[in-house]
Steps between C-alpha positions, in 0.01 A plus 500: 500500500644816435453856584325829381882638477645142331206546238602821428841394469396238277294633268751780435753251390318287262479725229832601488781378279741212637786674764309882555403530805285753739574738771341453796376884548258425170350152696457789802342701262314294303297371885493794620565841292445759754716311817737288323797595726302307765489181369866469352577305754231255467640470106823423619385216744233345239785564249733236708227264602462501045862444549507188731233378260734487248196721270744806468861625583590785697755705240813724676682701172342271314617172644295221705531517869428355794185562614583464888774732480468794224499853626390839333363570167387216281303328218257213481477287185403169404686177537736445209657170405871458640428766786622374835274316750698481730746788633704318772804466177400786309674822533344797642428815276756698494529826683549806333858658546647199619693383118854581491 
């Protein structure tokens, strides 16, 4: 069973191409247009339980990450073939100004 917010989610990825993804602020929007800053937080958190699911993945400068561990800005898109299920070998996304 999925959510109000998951649906959302959903249905705003199906009829994109393969690999674009969304930005959470437009799911916000999209629920709720006038108070979307107030339920960014419940994207997020539906956003990872999609995640776990294995229905989308959780995008960091454009690369798959780790649903349990991500932090700021990000992406949601849907599951492509060869992205990672699991993140326990995988490398984190890289941070910006740490390349030599």
């Amino acid at each position: 069973m999925t959510s109000p917010i998951q649906d959302t989610i959903l249905s705003m990825l199906a009829p994109l191409a393969e690999g674009k993804s969304i930005d959470p602020m437009n799911v916000a929007k999209a629920i709720q247009p006038e108070r979307w800053q107030q339920i960014l937080g419940h994207v997020r958190t539906n956003a990872i339980e999609l995640a776990r699911e294995g229905k989308v993945v959780i995008l960091r400068h454009n690369k798959p990450v780790n649903p349990e561990k991500f932090r700021g800005v990000y992406r949601i898109r849907t599951r492509l073939e060869g992205d990672p299920t699991s993140f326990e070998e995988a490398p984190e996304a890289e941070i910006d100004g740490d390349e030599d």
